[in-house]
C-alpha positions in Angstrom: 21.9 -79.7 16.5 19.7 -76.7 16.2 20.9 -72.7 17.2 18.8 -72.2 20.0 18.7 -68.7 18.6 17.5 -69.2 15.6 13.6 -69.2 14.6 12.8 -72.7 13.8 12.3 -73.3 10.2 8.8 -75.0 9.4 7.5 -71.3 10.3 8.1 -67.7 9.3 9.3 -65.9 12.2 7.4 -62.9 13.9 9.1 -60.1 14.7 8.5 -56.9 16.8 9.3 -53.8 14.6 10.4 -50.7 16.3 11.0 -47.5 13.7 11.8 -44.7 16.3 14.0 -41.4 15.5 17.2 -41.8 18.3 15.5 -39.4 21.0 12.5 -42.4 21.3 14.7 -45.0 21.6 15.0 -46.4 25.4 18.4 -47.1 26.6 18.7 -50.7 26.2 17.4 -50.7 22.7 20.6 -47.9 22.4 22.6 -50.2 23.9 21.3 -53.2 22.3 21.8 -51.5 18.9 25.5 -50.5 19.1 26.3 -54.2 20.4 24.7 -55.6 17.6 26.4 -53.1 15.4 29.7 -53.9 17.2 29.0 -58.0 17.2 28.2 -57.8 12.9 30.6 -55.4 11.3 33.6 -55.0 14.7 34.1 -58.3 14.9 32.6 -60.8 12.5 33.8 -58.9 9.7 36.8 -57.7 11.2 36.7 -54.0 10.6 37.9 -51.7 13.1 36.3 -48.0 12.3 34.6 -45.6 14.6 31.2 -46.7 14.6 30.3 -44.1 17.2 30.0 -41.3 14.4 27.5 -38.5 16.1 25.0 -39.2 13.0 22.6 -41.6 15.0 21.7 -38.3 17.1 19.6 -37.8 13.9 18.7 -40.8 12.2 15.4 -42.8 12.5 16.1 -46.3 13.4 14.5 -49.3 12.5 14.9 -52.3 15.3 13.6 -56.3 14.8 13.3 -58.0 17.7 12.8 -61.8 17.0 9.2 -62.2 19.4 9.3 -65.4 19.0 12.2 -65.7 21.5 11.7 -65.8 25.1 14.0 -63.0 25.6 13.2 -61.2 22.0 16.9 -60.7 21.0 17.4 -58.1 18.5 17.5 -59.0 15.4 18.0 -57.2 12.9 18.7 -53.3 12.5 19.2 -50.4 10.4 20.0 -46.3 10.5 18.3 -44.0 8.1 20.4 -40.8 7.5 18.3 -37.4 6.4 19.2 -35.1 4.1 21.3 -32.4 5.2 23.6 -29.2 4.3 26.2 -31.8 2.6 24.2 -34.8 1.2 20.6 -34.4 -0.9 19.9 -37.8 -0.8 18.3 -40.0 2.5 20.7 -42.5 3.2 20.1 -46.0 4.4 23.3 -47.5 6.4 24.1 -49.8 9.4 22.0 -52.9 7.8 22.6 -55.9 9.5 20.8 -59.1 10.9 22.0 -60.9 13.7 24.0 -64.5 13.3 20.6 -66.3 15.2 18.2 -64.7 12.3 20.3 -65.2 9.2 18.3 -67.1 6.2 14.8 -66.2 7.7 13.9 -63.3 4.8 14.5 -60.8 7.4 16.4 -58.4 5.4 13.9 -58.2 2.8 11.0 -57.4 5.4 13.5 -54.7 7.0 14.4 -53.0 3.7 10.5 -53.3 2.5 9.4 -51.7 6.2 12.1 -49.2 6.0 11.4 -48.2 1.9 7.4 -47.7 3.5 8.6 -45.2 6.4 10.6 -43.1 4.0 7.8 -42.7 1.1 5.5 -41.8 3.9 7.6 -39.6 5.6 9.8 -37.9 3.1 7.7 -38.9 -0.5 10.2 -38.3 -3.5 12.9 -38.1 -1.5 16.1 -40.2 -3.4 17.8 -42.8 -1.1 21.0 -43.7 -1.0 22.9 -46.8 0.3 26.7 -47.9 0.7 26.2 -51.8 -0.4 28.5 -54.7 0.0 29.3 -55.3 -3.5 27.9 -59.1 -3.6 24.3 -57.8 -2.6 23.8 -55.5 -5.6 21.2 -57.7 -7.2 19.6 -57.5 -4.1 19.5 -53.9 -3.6 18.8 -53.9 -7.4 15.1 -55.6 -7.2 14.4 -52.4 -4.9 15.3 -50.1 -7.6 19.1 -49.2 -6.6 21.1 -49.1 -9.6 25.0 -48.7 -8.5 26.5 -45.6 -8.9 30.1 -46.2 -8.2 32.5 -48.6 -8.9 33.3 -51.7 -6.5 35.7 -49.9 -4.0 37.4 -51.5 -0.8 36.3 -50.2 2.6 37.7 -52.2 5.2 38.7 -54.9 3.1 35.4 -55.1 1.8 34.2 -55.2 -1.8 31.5 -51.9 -1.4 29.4 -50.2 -4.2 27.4 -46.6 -3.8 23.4 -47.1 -4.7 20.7 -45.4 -5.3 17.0 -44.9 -6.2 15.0 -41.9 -7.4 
């Protein structure tokens, strides 16, 4: 039986992209966010952390919204962190995709789309990213080269990234 959530297969799914710095975002797609954000890393991957961390008040955001559903469920997301008094580098956190849009490339298409948005925003800028450790070759074909060594957070095998 199919997941009535999930795109079918025999066709790339479309997605409506929303890249919006917190003041633009609407209420639901606040809302929407933080449950997604609570669904993926709260309780899927069982990490209980303060998610609510006063850094989205200055972040851009980049939503997905699957269009191709009749109620386009979010589904995927990402925070993209500026540089500041304390940290050089733009940092690219909060990456998930939802468990209805798993396996559909979506990932790629957000971290492409989001890679865009930075070098026309903020050209030159180096990027930063906190990856679980099992996506470094991932991250890697996007030019992040780790530079930490594989450190629990959570209970999670992490690695520090990042591209000049």
């Amino acid at each position: 039986m199919s997941d009535p959530q999930r795109p079918a297969t025999n066709q790339a799914p479309h997605f409506d992209w929303r890249w919006k710095a917190f003041d633009a975002l609407t209420n639901v797609e606040v809302y929407e966010m933080l449950a997604a954000r609570s669904a993926v890393f709260v309780m899927e991957q069982n990490c209980l952390y303060g998610d609510i961390d006063g850094l989205d008040l200055d972040a851009w955001h980049l939503l997905a919204y699957g269009s191709d559903a009749p109620d386009a469920k979010l589904a995927g997301y990402l925070r993209v962190l500026l540089p500041d008094a304390e940290e050089a580098d733009i940092r690219i956190g909060r990456v998930l995709t939802t468990a209805g849009f798993r396996g559909v490339g979506l990932g790629k298409a957000m971290l492409e789309r989001t890679l865009s948005h930075i070098e026309a925003q903020w050209p030159g800028t180096p990027i930063r990213l906190h990856a679980q450790a099992h996506l470094q070759a991932f991250y890697g074909a996007y030019g992040f080269e780790p530079i930490s060594e594989i450190h629990e957070e959570d209970g999670i095998p992490h690695v520090w990234m990042r591209s000049a």
